[in-house]
C-alpha positions as CSV (number, residue, x, y, z in Angstrom):
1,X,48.5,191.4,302.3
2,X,48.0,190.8,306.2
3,X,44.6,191.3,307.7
4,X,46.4,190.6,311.4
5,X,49.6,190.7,311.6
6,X,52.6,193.8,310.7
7,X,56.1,192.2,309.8
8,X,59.5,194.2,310.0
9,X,62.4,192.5,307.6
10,X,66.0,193.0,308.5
11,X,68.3,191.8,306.0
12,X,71.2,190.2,306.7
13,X,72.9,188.8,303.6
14,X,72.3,189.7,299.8
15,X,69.3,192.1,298.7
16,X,65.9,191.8,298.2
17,X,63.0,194.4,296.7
18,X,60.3,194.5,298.9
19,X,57.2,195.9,296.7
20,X,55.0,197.9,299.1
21,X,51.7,199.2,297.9
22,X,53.2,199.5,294.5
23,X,56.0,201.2,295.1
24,X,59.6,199.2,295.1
25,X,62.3,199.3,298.2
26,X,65.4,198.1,297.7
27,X,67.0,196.5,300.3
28,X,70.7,195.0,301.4
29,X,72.5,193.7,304.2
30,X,71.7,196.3,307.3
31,X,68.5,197.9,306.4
32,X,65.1,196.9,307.3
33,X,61.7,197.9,306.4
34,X,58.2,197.9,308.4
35,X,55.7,196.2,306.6
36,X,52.4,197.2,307.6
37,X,49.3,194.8,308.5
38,X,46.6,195.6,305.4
39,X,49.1,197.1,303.0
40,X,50.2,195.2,299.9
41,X,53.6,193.7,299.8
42,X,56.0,191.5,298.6
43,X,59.9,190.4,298.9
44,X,61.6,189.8,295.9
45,X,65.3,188.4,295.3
46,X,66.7,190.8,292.9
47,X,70.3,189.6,293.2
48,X,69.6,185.5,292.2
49,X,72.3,184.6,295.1
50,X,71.1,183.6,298.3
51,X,69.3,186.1,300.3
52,X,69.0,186.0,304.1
53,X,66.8,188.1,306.8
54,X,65.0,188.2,310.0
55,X,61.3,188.5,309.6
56,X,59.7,189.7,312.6
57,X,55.5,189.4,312.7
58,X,53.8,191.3,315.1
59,X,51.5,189.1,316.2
60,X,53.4,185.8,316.2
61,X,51.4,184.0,313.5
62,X,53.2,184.1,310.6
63,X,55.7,181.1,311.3
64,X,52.6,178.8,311.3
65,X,51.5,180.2,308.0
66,X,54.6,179.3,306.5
67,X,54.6,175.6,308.4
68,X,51.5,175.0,306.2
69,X,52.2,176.8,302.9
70,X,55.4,176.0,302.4
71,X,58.5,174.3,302.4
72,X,62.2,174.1,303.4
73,X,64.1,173.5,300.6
74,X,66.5,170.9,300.8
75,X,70.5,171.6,300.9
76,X,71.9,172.9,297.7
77,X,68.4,173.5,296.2
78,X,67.7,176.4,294.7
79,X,64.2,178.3,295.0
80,X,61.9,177.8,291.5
81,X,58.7,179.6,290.8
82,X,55.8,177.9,293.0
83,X,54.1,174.6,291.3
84,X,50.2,174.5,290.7
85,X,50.2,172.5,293.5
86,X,51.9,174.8,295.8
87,X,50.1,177.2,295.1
88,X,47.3,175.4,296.0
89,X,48.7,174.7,299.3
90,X,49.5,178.8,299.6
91,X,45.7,179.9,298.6
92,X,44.4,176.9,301.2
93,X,46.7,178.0,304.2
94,X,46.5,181.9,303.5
95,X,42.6,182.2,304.2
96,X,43.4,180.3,307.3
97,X,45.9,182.7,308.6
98,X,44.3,186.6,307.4
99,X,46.6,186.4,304.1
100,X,44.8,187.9,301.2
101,X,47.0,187.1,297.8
102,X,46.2,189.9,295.2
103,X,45.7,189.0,291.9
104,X,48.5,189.7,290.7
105,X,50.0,187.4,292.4
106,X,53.3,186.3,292.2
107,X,54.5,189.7,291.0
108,X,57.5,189.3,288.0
109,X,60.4,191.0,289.0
């Protein structure tokens, strides 16, 4: 959840489930979805084949989130559940940047 920022996601390849307050949207290539700041969410890969969208956040701040929690993966490499150490990483950086992760946290899909 996003204290400061709103994101809109606009898929362009494969679909994804974006979990908002609960409630599950599915979503493939063409649609998008508002994702409003201090609403619950999540994106999830239902389809296990790459996935690909524009994430616009509203204000800019997300993209330095993401510079400290995470990682680009490397050619070929597929994404795994998050190690205890990157999740570490996630917790650290999300206080930083008005990200609150609920305890449920990742969600199973």
């Amino acid at each position: 959840m996003h204290e400061g920022d709103d994101e809109t996601v606009y898929m362009l390849e494969g679909e994804m489930t974006a979990v908002i307050d609960g409630t599950p949207h599915r979503l493939a290539a063409g649609q998008s979805i508002f994702l409003a700041r201090g609403v619950p969410h999540q994106l999830i890969n239902i389809s296990r084949r790459p996935a690909h969208y524009i994430l616009i956040g509203t204000p800019a701040i997300f993209d330095r989130f993401l510079e400290e929690a995470g990682r680009e993966l490397a050619p070929g490499e597929a994404a795994e559940p998050p190690t205890p150490v990157e999740l570490d990483r996630l917790r650290t950086a999300s206080s930083k940047f008005g990200i609150i992760l609920l305890s449920a946290f990742p969600a199973k899909d």
